[in-house]
C-alpha atoms as a printed R data frame, in Angstrom:
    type eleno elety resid chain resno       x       y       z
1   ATOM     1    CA   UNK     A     1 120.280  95.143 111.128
2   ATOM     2    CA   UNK     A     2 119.249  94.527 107.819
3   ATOM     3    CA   UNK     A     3 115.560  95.781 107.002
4   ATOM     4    CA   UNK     A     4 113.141  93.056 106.559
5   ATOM     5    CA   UNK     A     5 111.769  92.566 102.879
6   ATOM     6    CA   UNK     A     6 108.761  93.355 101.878
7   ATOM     7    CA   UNK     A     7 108.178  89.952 100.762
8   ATOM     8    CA   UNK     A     8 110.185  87.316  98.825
9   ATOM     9    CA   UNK     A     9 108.176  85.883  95.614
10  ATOM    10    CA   UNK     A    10 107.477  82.460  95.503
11  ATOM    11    CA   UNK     A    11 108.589  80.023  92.994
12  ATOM    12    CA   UNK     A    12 109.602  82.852  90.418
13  ATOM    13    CA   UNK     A    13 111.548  80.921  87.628
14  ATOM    14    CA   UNK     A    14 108.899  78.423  87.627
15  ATOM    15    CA   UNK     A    15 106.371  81.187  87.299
16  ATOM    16    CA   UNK     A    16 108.156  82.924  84.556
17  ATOM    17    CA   UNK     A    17 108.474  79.480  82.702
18  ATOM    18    CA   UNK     A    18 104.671  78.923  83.194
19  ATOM    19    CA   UNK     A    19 103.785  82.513  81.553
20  ATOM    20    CA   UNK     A    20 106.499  81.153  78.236
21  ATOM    21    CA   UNK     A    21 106.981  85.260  78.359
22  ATOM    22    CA   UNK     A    22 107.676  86.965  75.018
23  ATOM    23    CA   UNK     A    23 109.464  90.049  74.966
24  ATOM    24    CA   UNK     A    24 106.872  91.666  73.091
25  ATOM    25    CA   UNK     A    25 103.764  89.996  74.920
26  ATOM    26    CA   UNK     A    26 101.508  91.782  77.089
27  ATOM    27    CA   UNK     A    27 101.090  90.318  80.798
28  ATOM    28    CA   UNK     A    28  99.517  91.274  84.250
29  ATOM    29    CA   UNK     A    29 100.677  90.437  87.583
30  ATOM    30    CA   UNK     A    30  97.154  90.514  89.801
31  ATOM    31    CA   UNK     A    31  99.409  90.620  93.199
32  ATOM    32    CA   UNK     A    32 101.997  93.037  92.439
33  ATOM    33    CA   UNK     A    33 103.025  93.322  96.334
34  ATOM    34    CA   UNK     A    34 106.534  93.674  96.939
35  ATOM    35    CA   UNK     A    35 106.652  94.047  93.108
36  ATOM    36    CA   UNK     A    36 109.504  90.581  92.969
37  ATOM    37    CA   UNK     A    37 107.494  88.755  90.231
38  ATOM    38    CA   UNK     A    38 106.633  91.926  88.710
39  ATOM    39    CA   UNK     A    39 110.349  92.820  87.756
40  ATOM    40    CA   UNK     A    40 111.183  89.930  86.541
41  ATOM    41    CA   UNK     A    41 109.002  89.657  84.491
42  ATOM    42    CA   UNK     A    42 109.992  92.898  82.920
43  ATOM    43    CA   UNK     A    43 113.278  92.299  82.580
44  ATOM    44    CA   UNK     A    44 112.265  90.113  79.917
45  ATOM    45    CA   UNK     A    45 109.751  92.966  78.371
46  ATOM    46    CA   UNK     A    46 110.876  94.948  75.294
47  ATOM    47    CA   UNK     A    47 109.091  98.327  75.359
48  ATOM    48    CA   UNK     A    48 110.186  98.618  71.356
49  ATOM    49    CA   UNK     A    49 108.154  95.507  70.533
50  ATOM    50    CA   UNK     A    50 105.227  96.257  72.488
51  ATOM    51    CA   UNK     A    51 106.052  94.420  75.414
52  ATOM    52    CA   UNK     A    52 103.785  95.696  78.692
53  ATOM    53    CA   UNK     A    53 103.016  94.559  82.173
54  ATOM    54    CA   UNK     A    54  99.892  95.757  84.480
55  ATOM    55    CA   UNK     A    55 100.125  95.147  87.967
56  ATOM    56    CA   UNK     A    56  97.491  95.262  90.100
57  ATOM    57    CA   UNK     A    57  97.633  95.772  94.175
58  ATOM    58    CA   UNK     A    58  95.044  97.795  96.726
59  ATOM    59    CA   UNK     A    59  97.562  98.465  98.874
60  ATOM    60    CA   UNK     A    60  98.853 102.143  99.032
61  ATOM    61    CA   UNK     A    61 101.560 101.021 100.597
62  ATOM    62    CA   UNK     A    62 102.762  98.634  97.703
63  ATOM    63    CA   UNK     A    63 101.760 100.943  95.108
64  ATOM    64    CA   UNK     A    64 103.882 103.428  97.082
65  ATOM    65    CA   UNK     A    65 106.763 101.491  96.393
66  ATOM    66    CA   UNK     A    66 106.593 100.861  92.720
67  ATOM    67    CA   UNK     A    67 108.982 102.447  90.395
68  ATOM    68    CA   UNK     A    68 108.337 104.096  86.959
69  ATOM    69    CA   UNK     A    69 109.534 102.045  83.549
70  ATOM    70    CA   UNK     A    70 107.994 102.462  79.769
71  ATOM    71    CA   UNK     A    71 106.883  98.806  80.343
72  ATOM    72    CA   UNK     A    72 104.583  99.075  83.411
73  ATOM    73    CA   UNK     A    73 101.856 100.685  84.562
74  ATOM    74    CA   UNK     A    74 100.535  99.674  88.248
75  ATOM    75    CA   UNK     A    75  96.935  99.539  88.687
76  ATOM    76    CA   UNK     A    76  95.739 100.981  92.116
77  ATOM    77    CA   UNK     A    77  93.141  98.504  92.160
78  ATOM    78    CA   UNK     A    78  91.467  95.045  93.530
79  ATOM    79    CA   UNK     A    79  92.346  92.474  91.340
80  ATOM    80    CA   UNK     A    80  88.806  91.530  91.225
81  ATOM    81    CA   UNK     A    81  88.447  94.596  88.394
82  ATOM    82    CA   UNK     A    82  90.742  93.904  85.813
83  ATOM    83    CA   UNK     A    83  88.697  93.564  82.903
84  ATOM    84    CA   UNK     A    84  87.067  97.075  83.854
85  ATOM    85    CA   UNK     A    85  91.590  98.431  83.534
86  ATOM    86    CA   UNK     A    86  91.932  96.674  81.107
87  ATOM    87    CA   UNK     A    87  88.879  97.596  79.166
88  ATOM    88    CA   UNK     A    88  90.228 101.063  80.307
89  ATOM    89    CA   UNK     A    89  93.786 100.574  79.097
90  ATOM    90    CA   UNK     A    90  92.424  99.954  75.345
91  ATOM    91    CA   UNK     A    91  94.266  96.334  76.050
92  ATOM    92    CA   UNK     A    92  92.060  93.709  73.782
93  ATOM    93    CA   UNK     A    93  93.722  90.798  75.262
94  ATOM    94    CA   UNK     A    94  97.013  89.438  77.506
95  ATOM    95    CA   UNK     A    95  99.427  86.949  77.207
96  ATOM    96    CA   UNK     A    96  99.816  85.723  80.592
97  ATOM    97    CA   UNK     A    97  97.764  86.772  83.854
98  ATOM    98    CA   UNK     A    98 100.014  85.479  87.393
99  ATOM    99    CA   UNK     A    99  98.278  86.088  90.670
100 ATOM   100    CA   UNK     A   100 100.458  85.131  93.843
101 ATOM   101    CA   UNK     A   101  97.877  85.145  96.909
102 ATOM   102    CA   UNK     A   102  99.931  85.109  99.929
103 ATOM   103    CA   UNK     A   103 100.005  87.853 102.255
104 ATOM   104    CA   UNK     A   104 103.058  89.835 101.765
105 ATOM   105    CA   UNK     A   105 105.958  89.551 104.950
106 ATOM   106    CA   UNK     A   106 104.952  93.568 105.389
107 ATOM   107    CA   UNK     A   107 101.641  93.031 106.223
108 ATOM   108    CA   UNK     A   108 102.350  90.054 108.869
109 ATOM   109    CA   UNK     A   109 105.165  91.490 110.149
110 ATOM   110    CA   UNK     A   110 103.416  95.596 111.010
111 ATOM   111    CA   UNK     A   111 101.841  95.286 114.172
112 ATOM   112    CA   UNK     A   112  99.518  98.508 113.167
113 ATOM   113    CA   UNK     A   113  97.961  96.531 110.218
114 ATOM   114    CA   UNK     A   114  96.255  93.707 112.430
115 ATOM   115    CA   UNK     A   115  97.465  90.582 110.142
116 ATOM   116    CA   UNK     A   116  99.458  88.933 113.053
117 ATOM   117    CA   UNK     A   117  98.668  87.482 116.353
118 ATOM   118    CA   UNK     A   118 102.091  87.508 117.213
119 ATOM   119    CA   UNK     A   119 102.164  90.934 117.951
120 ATOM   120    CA   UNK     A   120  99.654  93.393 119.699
121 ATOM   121    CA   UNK     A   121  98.184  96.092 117.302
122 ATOM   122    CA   UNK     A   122  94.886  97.200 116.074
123 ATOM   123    CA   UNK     A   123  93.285  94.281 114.835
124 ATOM   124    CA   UNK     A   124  92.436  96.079 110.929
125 ATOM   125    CA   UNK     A   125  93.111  93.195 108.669
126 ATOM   126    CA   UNK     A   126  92.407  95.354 105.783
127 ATOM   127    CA   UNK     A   127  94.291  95.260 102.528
128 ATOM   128    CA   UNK     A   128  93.053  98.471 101.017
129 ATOM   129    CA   UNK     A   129  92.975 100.903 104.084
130 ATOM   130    CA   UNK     A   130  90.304 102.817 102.799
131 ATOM   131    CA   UNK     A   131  88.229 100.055 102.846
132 ATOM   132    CA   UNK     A   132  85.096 100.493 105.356
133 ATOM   133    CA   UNK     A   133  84.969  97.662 107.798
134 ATOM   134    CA   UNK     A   134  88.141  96.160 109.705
135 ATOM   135    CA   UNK     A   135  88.321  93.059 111.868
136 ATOM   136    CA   UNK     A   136  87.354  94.710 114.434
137 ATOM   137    CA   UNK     A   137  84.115  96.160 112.885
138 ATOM   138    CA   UNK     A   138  83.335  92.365 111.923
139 ATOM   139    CA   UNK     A   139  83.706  91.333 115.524
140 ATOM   140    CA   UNK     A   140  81.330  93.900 116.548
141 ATOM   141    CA   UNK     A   141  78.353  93.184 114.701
142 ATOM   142    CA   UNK     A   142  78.516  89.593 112.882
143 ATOM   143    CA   UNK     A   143  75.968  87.444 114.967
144 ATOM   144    CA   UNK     A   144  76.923  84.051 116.263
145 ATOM   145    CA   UNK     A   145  75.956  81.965 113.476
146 ATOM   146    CA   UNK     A   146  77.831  84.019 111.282
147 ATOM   147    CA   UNK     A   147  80.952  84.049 113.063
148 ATOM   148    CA   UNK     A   148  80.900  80.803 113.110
149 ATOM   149    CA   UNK     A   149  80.493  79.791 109.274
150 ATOM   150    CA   UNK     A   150  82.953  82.316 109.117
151 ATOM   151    CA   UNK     A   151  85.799  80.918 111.839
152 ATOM   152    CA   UNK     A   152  84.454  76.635 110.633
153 ATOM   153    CA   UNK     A   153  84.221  78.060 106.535
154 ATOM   154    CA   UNK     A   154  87.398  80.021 106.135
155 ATOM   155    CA   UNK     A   155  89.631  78.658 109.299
156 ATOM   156    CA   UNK     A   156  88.381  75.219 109.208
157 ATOM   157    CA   UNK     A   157  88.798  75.299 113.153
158 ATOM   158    CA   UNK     A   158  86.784  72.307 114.692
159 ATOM   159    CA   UNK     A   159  85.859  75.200 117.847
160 ATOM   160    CA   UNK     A   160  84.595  77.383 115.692
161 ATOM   161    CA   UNK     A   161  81.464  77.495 117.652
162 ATOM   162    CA   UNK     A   162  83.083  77.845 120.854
163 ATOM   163    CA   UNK     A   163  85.039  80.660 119.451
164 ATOM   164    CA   UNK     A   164  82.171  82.386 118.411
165 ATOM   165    CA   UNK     A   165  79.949  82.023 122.093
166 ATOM   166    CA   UNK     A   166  82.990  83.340 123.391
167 ATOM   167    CA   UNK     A   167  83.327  86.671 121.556
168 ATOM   168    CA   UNK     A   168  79.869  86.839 121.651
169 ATOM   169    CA   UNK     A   169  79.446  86.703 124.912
170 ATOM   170    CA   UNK     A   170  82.394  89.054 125.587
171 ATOM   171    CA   UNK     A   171  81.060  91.343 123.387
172 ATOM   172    CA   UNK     A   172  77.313  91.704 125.238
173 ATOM   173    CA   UNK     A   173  79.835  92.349 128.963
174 ATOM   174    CA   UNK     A   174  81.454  95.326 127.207
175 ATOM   175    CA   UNK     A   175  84.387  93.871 125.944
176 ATOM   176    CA   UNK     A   176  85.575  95.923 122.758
177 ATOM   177    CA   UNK     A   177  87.806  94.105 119.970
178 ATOM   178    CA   UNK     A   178  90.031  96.955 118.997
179 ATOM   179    CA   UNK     A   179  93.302  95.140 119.327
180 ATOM   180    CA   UNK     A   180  94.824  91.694 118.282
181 ATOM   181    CA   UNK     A   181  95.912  90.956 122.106
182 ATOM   182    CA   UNK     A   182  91.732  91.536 122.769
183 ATOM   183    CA   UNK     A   183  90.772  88.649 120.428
184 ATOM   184    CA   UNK     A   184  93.809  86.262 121.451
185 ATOM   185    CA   UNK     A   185  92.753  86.586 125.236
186 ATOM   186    CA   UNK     A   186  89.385  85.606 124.433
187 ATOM   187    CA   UNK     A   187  90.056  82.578 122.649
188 ATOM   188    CA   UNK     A   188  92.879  81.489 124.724
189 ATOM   189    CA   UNK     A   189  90.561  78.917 126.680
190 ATOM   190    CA   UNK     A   190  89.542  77.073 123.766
191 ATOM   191    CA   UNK     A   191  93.040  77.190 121.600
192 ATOM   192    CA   UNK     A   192  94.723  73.764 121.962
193 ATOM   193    CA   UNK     A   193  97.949  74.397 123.666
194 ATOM   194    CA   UNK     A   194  99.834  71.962 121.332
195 ATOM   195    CA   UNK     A   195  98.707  73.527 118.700
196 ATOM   196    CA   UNK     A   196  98.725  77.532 119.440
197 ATOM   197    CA   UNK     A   197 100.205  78.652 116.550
198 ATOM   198    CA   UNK     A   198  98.726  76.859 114.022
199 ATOM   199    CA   UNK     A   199  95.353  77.530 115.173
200 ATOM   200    CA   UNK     A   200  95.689  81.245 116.217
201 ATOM   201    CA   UNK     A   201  96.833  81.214 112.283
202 ATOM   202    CA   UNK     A   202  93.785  79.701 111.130
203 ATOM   203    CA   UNK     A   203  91.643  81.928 113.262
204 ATOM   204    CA   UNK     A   204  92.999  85.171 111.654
205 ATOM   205    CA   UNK     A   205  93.238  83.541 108.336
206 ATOM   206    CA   UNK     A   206  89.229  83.317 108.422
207 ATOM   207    CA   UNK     A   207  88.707  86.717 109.279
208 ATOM   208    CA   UNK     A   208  91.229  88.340 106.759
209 ATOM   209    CA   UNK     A   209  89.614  86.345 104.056
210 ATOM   210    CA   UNK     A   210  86.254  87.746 105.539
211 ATOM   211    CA   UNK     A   211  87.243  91.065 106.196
212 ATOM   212    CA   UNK     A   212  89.028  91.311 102.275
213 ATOM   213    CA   UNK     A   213  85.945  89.278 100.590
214 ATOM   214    CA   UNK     A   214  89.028  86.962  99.485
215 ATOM   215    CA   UNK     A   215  87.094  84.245  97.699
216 ATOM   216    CA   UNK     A   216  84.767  86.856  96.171
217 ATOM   217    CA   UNK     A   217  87.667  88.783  94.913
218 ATOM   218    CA   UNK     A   218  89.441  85.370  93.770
219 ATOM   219    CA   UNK     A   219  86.327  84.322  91.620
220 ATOM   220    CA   UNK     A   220  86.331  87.521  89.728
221 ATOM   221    CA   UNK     A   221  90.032  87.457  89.086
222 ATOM   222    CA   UNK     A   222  89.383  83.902  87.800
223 ATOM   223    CA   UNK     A   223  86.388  85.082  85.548
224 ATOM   224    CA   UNK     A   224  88.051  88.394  84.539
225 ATOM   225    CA   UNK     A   225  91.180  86.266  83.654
226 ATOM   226    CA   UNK     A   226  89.751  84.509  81.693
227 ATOM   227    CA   UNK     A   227  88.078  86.767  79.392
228 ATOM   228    CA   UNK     A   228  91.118  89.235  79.539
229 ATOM   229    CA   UNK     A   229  93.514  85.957  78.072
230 ATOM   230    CA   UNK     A   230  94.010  85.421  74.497
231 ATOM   231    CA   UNK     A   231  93.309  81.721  72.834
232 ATOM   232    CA   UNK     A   232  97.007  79.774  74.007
233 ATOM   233    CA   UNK     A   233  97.637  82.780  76.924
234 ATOM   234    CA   UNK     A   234  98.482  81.587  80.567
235 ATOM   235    CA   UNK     A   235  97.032  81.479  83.731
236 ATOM   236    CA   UNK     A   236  99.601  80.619  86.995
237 ATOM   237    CA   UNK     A   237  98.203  81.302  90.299
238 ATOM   238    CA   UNK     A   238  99.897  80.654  93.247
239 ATOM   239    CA   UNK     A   239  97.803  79.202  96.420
240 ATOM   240    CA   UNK     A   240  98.447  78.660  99.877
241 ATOM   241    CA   UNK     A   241  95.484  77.383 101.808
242 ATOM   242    CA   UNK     A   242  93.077  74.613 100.409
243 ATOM   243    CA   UNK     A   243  89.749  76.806 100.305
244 ATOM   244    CA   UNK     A   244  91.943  78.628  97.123
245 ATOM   245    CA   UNK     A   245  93.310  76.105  95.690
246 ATOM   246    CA   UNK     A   246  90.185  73.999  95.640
247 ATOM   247    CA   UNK     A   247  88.597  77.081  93.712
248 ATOM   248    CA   UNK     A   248  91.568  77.145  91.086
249 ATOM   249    CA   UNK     A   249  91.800  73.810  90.692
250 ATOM   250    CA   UNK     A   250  88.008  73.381  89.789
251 ATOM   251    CA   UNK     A   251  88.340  76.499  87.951
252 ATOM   252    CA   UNK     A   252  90.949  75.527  85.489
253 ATOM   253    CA   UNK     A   253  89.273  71.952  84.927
254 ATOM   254    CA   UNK     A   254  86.167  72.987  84.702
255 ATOM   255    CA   UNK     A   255  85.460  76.329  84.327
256 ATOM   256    CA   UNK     A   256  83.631  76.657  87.122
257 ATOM   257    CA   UNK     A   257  85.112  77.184  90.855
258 ATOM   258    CA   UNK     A   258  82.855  74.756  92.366
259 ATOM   259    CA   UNK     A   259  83.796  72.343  89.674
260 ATOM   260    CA   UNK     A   260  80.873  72.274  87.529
261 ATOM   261    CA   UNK     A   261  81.729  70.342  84.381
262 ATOM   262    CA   UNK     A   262  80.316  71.666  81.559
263 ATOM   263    CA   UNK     A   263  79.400  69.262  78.398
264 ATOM   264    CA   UNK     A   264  78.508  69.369  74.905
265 ATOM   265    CA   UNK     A   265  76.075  67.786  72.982
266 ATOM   266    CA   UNK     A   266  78.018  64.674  72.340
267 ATOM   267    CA   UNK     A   267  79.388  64.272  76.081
268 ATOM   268    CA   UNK     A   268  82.368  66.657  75.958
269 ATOM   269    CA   UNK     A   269  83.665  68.552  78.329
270 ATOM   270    CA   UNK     A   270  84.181  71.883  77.767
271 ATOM   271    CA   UNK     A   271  87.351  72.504  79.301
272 ATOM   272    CA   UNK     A   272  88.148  76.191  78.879
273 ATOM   273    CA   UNK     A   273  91.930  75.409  80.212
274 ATOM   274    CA   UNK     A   274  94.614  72.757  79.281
275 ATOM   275    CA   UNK     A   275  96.594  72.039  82.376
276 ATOM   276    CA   UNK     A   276 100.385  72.089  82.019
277 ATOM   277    CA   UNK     A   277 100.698  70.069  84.587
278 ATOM   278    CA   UNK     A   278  98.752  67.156  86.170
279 ATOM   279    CA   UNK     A   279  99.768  68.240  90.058
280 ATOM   280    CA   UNK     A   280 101.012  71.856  91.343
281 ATOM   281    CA   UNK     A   281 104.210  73.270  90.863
282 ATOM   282    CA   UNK     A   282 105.510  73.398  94.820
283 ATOM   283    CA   UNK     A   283 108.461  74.674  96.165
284 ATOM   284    CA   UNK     A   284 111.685  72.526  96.958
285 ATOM   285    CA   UNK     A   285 113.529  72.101  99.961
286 ATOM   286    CA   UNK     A   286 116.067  74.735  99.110
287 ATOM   287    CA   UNK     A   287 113.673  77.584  98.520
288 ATOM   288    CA   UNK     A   288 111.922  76.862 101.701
289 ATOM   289    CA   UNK     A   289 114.370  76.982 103.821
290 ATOM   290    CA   UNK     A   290 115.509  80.442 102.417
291 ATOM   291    CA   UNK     A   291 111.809  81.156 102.866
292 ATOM   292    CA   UNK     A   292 110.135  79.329 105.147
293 ATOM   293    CA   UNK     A   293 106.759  81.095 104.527
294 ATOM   294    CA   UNK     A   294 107.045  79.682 100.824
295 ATOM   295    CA   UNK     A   295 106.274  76.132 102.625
296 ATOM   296    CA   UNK     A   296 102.370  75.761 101.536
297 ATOM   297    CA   UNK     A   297 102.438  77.474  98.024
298 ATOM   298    CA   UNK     A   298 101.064  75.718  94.844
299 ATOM   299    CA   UNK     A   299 101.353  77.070  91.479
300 ATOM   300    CA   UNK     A   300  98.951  75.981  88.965
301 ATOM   301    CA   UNK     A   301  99.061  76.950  84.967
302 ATOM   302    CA   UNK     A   302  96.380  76.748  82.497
303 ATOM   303    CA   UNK     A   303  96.625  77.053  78.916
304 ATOM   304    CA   UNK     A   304  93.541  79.110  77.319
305 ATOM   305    CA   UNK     A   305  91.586  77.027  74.719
């Protein structure tokens, strides 16, 4: 049996053509993950001309896997830092920043990291393993209310309340959530049978993007990206749920992830972005049915002003 990948990157020659690499530019890849879009773009680096990629991941496990070449460093790191590396790398400015935010097939697809309801495990949900507080530390102490801005916010589930009441109330009889199967059971009465998987998906979607502080972390990549980018260097993020794309959307408009348009004195908006393209960059029927889990992405490019 063949061993399952790590993960597949999404729309890569689409994202190379969106960062217009130059052999001798200077580029970061915020997700490295499996490390896909990451060597392909340096494949198209020339160490002799300068030509350098940082790639950022909190993920031992990734950085684990990431080989050694004159034109990469890999940045054991949120994403959420990098003007602080690159500050620290002497690097005045970058070409291109790419940030792919799915979750990679190794952390759906290990039972002991807690991303999955379709198999039992501890229910962790953490990205960086050292990190303090799992899913099931969340589940523990987060109050009704909060579990349910949480489970309506991030999941959009329309029984997010009911969800909540019911680990809250299992929680006060004793029940401990320590393991995926623990959470599933709970929420079993109020899951839609028709609709299982999609909202068992949506459930642990909202509490990995609690858990990792995912929109947090996403606003401060947007910010620090923006900064870090040189006057005609490229933004491309890759989205797969609407609570992220709605933030890079707005953000590459505006400026602003909420979507805050800013204006001069004369009326104009100060647009710190031109978009390449008026809709996302989505994948076509070929690449998703080599990978299916490519289905939702959206790649959006901005031009720096």
């Amino acid at each position: 049996m063949s061993e399952q990948p790590y993960h597949i990157p999404a729309l890569l020659p689409q994202c190379l053509d969106a960062l217009d690499i130059r052999p001798g530019g200077i580029y970061v890849d915020a997700t490295y993950g499996g490390g896909g879009h990451s060597r392909a773009i340096m494949e198209l680096l020339d160490a002799g001309k300068g030509g350098h990629l940082y790639s950022f991941d909190q993920d031992i496990d990734a950085v684990k896997r990431a080989g050694k070449d004159a034109r990469f460093t890999m940045v054991y790191s949120n994403f959420r830092f990098i003007t602080n590396f690159m500050r620290f790398y002497g690097v005045d400015a970058v070409d291109g920043v790419l940030a792919d935010l799915g979750v990679s097939f190794h952390h759906f697809d290990t039972p002991d990291r807690g991303f999955s309801f379709r198999t039992d495990g501890p229910l962790d949900m953490r990205m960086n393993r050292s990190a303090s507080r799992s899913a099931s530390d969340l589940l523990a102490v987060a109050d009704r209310d909060r579990l349910t801005d949480i489970l309506r916010i991030y999941g959009e589930l329309s029984q997010a309340r009911r969800m909540a009441d019911a680990i809250v109330r299992a929680r006060e009889g004793g029940k401990v959530f320590d393991t995926v199967g623990a959470l599933v059971e709970t929420v079993a009465p109020m899951i839609d049978p028709r609709k299982e998987k999609k909202e068992l998906a949506q459930l642990f979607q909202a509490l990995r993007i609690e858990v990792n502080d995912e929109m947090g972390a996403l606003r401060e990549l947007l910010e620090g990206a923006l900064k870090v980018l040189k006057p005609g260097g490229r933004l491309a993020v890759i989205t797969y749920h609407s609570l992220e794309d709605r933030m890079v959307k707005n953000f590459l408009k505006t400026g602003d992830i909420t979507g805050k348009v800013d204006k001069d004195f004369f009326g104009r908006v100060n647009a710190p972005f031109r978009l390449l393209t008026s809709k996302p960059i989505v994948p076509d029927e070929e690449e998703v049915a080599r990978n299916p889990r490519s289905r939702s992405a959206k790649l959006r490019v901005g031009v720096k002003e």
